[in-house]
C-alpha positions, 0 to 999 in steps of 0.5 A: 038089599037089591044088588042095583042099590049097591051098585049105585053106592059103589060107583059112585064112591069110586067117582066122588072119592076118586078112587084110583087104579090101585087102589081099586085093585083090592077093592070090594063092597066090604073093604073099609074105606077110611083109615080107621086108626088101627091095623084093618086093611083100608084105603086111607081116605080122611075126614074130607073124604067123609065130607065128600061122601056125605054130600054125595049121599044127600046129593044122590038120596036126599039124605042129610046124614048126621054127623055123629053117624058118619062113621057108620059109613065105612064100606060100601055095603055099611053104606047101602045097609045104613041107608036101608035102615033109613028108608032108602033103598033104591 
């Protein structure tokens, strides 16, 4: 996967979900964004915040993710792979 492609979803997911200071402190393509109902290290964003993300991935790409794929989506990198799975990579 092409590190521009990634880095395209990661900036992006900091500005769409207004990802603030600290929390990006810990931040990297693989730490899970959503608050997964167990005790996994995450940065606690809700559903709207899924929301927001769908929309900024149909937005970018074109894509119209299904919602019983949306937790397929819960890092950068199962984004980007997610994606990749669907055609788009760039």
């Amino acid at each position: 996967m092409k590190e521009e492609f990634v880095a395209k979803i990661r900036e992006n997911i900091i500005s769409h979900l207004d990802i603030d200071d600290d929390m990006l402190a810990g931040f990297s393509d693989d730490t899970i964004i959503f608050n997964t109902g167990d005790d996994r290290p995450n940065l606690g964003l809700d559903s709207i915040d899924a929301l927001e993300l769908v929309t900024m991935i149909f937005e970018l790409f074109g894509y119209d993710v299904p919602a019983e794929d949306v937790k397929k989506l819960y890092s950068v990198n199962a984004v980007a792979q997610y994606l990749s799975e669907h055609g788009i990579n760039e």
